[in-house]
C-alpha positions as CSV (number, residue, x, y, z in Angstrom):
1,X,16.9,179.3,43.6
2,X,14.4,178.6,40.9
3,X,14.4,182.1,39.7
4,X,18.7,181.8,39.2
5,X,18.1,178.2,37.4
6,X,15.6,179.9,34.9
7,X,17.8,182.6,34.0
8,X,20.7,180.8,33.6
9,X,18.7,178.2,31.3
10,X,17.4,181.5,29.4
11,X,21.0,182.4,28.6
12,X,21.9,178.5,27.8
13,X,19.2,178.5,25.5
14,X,20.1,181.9,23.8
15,X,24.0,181.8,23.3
16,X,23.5,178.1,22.0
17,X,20.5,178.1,19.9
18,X,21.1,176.9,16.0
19,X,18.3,179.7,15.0
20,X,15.3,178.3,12.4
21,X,15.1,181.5,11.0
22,X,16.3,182.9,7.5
23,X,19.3,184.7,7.2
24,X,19.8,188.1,6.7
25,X,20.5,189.4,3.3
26,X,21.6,192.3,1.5
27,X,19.2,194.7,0.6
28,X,17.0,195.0,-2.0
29,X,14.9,198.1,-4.0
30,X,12.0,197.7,-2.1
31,X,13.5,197.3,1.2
32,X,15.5,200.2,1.0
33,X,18.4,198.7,3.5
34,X,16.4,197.0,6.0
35,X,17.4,193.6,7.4
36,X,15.0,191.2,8.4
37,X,14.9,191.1,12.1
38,X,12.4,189.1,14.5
39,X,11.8,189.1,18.0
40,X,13.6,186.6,20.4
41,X,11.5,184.0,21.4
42,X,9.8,184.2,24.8
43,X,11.1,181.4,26.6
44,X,15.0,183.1,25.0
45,X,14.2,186.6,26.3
46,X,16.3,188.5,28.4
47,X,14.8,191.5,30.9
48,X,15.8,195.0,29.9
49,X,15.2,197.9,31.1
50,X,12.6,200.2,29.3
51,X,15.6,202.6,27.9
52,X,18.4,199.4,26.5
53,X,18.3,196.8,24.2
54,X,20.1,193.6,23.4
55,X,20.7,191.8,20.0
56,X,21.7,188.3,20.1
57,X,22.7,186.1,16.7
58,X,24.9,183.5,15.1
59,X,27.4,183.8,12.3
60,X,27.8,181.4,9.2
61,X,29.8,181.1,6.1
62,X,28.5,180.2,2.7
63,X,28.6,176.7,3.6
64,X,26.7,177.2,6.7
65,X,29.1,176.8,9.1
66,X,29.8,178.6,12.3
67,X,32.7,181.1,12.0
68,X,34.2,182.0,15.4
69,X,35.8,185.0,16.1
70,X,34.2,187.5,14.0
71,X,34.0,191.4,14.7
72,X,30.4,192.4,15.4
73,X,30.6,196.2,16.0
74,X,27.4,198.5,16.8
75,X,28.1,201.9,16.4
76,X,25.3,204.9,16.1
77,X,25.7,208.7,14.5
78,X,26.6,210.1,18.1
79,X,30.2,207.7,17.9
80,X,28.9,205.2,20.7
81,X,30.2,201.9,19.6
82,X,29.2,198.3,21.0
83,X,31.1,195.3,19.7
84,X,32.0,191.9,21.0
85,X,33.4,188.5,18.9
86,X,31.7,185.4,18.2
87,X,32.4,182.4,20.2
88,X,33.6,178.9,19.1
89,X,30.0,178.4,17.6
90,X,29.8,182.0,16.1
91,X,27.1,183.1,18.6
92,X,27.6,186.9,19.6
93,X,25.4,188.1,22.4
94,X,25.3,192.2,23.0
95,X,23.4,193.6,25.6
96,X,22.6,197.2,27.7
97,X,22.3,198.9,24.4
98,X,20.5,202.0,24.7
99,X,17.4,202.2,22.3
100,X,18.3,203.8,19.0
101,X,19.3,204.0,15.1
102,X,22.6,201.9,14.5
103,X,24.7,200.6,11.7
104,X,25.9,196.8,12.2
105,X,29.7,195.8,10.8
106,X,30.4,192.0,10.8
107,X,33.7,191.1,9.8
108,X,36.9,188.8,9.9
109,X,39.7,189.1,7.9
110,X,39.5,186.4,4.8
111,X,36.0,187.0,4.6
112,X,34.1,190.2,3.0
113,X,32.8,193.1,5.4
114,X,28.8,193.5,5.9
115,X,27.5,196.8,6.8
116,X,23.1,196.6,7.5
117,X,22.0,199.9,8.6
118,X,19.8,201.8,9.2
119,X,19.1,199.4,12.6
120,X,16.1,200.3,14.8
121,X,16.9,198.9,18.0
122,X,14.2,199.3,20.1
123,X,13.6,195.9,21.3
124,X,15.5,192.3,21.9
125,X,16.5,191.0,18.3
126,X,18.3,187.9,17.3
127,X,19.6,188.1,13.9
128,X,21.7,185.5,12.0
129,X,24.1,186.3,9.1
130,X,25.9,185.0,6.1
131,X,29.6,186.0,5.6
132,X,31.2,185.1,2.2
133,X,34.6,184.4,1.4
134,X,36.9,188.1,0.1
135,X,38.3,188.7,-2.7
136,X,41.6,190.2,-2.3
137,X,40.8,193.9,-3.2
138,X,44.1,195.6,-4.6
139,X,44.2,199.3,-3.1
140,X,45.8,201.7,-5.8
141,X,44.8,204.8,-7.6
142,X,43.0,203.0,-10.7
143,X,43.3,204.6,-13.9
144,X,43.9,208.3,-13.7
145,X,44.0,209.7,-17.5
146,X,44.9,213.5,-18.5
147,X,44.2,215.1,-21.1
148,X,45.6,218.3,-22.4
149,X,43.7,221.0,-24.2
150,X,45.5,224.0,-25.4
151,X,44.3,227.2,-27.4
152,X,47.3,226.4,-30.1
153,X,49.4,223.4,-30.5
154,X,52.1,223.7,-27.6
155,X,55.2,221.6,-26.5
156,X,53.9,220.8,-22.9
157,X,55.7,218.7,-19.6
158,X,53.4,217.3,-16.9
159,X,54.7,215.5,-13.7
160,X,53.0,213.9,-11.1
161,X,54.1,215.1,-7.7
162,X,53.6,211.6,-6.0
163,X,55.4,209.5,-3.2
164,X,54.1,206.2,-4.1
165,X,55.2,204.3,-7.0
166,X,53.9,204.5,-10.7
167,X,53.2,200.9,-11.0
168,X,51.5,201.5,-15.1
169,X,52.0,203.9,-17.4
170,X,51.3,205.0,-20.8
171,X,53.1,206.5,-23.0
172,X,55.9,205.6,-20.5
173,X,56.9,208.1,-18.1
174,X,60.3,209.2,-18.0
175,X,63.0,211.1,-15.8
176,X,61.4,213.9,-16.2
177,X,58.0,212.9,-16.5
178,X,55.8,213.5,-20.0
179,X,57.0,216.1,-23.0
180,X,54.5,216.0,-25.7
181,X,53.2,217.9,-28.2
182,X,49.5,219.1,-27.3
183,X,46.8,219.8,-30.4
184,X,44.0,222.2,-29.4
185,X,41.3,219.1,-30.2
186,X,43.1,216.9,-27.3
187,X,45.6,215.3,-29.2
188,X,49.0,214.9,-28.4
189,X,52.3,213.7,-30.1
190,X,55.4,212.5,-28.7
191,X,58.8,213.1,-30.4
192,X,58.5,210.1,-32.9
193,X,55.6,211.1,-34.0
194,X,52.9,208.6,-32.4
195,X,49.9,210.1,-31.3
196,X,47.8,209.5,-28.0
197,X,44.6,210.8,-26.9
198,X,45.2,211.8,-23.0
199,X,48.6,210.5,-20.0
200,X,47.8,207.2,-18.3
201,X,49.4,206.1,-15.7
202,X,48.2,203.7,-12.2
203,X,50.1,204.7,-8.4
204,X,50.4,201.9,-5.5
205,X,49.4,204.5,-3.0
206,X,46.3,205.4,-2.4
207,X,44.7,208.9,-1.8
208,X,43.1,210.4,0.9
209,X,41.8,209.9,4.8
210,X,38.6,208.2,6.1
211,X,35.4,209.2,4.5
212,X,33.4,211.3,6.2
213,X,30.5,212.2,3.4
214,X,29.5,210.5,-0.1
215,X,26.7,209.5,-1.7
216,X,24.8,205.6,-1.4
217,X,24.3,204.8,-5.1
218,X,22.2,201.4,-6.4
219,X,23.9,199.1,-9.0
220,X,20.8,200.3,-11.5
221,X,20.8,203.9,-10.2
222,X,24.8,204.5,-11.5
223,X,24.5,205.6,-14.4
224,X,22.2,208.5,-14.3
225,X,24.0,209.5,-11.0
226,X,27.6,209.5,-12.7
227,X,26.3,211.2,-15.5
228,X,25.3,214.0,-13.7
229,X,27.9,214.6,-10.6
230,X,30.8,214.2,-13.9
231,X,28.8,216.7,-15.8
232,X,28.6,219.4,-12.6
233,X,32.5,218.5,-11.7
234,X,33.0,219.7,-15.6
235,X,34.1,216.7,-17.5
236,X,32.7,217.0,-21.0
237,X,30.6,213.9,-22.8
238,X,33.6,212.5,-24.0
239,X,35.8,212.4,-20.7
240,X,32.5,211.1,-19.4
241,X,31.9,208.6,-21.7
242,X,35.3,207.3,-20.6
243,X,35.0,207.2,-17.6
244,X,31.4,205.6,-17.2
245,X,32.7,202.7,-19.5
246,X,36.1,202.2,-17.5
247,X,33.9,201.9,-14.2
248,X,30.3,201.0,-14.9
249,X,31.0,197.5,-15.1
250,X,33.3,197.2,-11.6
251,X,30.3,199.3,-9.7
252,X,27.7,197.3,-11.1
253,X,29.4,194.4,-9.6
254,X,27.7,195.3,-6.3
255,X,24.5,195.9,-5.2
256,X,25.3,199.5,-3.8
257,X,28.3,201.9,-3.9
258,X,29.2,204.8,-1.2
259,X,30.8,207.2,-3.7
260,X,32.9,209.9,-2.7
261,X,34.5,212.4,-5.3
262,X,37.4,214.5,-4.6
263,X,38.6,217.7,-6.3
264,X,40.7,220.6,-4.9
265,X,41.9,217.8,-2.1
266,X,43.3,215.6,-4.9
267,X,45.4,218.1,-6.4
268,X,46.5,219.6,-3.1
269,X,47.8,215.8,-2.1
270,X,48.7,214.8,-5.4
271,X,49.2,218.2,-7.8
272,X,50.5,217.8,-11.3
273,X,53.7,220.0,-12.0
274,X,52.8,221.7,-15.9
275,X,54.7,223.5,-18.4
276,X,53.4,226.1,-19.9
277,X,50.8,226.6,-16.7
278,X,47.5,225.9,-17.8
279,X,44.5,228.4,-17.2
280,X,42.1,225.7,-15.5
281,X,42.6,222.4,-14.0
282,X,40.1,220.3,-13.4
283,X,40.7,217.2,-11.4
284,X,38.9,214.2,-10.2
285,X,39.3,211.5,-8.2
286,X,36.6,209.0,-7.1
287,X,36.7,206.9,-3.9
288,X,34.1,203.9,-3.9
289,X,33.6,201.7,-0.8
290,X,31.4,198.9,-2.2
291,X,28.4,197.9,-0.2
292,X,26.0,195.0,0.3
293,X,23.5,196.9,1.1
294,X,21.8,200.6,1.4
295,X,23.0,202.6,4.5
296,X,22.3,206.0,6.2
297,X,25.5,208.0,5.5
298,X,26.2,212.2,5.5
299,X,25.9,213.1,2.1
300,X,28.7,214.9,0.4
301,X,27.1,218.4,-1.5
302,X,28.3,218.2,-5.1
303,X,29.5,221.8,-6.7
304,X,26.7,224.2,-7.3
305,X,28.8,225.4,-10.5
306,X,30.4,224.3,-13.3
307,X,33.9,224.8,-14.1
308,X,34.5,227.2,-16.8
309,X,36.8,225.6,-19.2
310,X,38.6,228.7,-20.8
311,X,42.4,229.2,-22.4
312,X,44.6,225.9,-21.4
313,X,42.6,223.3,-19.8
314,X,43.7,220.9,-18.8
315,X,41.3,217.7,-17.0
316,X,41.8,214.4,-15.1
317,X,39.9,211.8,-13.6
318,X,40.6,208.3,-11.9
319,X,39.7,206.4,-9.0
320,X,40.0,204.0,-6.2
321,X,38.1,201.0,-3.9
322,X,38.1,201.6,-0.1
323,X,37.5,199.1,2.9
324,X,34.8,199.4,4.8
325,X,37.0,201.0,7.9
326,X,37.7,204.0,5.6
327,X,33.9,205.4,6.8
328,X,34.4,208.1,9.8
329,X,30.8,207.1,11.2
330,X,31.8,209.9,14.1
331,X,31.2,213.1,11.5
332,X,27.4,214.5,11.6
């Protein structure tokens, strides 16, 4: 009888303790991901067995209030996944987790999506967390620019194979798409004579299925890494210098970005339809899911060559954001 009262006190205690303890914050350069996670106390401890786990915690917002109903989700590189919801008080309680490396999601819609990870579970944690209020992310393909670079000055037509709507661009594209005049030094001139320096235009629809490889990039660490997977993808300086400016300031914004790049995907989903056919293509589109904090993802291999940009080249880059549910956590 005593032995039942005890461990239904020990539960009491742990799904209704307001915990002392500092919450868990994104991470840092020297922390390299990690959360800060205690033991439970003693007298809050729940028996496991030698090969299982449990993690216990509470859920705030940024005026430390409990939110109920939030999405805690567990999920590890082999695809097991443990998740349960807060309660009224926004205490979450998961237990028989076998012992292992884990990436945590806590989220609600309203509020933005935290990702900590890598999580060593090899013990009986209690962890509490702060969510913050979202921003309403827009999803659309951000800025894709072309330029056009022919051996001799050519009257060229591009169009953009896409089902989603053009929601921007510049010059404005018509019925049948672009006709311009295209300098060998990048320039091109429409028919009354105005010149422009590469096609802009914006699409409502983004690109592409769940991530399954990119690359974890710091806020300080973007420049040097853009620099570099732009210069392998063969963008010159100047179409890199363009692009860094357009997006340095929006990555910069977050503590880390998961950065994906696609090529010869883009233009199979989204190909360009040019007249006369150009000699080499190169295309670029950038997926970025932004992060609060480092996590353990399969890195994506950037080309081992550089395009060679011979006879009619022709080059375009752009980008979009992702939620965090765009990461497949199930690939290797």
């Amino acid at each position: 009888m005593y032995k039942i009262i005890a461990v239904c006190l020990c539960i009491f205690i742990l799904t209704n303790c307001h915990s002392s303890k500092k919450i868990a914050v994104p991470a840092t350069e020297s922390n390299q991901g990690q959360v800060k996670l205690e033991k439970l106390p003693t007298h809050t401890s729940t028996p496991i067995s030698g090969a299982y786990s449990i993690v216990g915690g509470k859920i705030f917002d940024q005026n430390g209030e409990p939110i109920p109903f939030a999405t805690i989700l567990l999920e590890n590189k082999n695809g097991q996944k443990f998740g349960q919801y807060t309660d009224i008080d926004g205490v979450f309680l998961l237990k028989n987790i076998p012992k292992g490396i884990y990436t945590m999601t806590i989220s609600l819609v309203g509020y933005t999506t935290q990702i900590y990870g890598p999580l060593h579970l090899d013990q009986a944690l209690e962890i509490t967390f702060k969510l913050i209020e979202a921003e309403e992310i827009e999803v659309i393909l951000l800025k894709p620019v072309i330029y056009l670079y022919p051996q001799d000055t050519t009257q060229v037509s591009v169009q953009i194979a896409y089902d989603g709507q053009l929601l921007h661009t510049y010059p404005r594209y018509g019925t049948s798409g672009w006709t311009m005049t295209a300098h060998p030094d990048g320039t091109l001139t429409d028919k009354s004579g105005r010149n422009y320096y590469a096609l802009y235009w914006e699409g409502s629809k983004a690109f592409g299925a769940p991530l399954s490889c990119g690359t974890v990039v710091s806020a300080n660490s973007t420049i040097p890494f853009l620099e570099n997977a732009l210069s392998v993808y063969g963008l010159n300086e100047r179409e890199a210098n363009e692009f860094i400016m357009y997006w340095l300031p929006q990555l910069e914004k977050n503590p880390y970005n998961l950065i994906h790049f696609s090529s010869q995907e883009y233009d199979n989903e989204i190909p360009l339809i040019i007249s006369p056919q150009p000699d080499v293509i190169i295309r670029l589109m950038m997926t970025v899911v932004p992060l609060s904090c480092f996590i353990e993802f399969p890195s994506q291999i950037l080309p081992v060559t550089t395009p060679n940009r011979k006879g009619f080249c022709v080059v375009e880059w752009g980008g979009q954001w992702q939620e965090l549910n765009a990461l497949n956590f199930e690939q290797p």
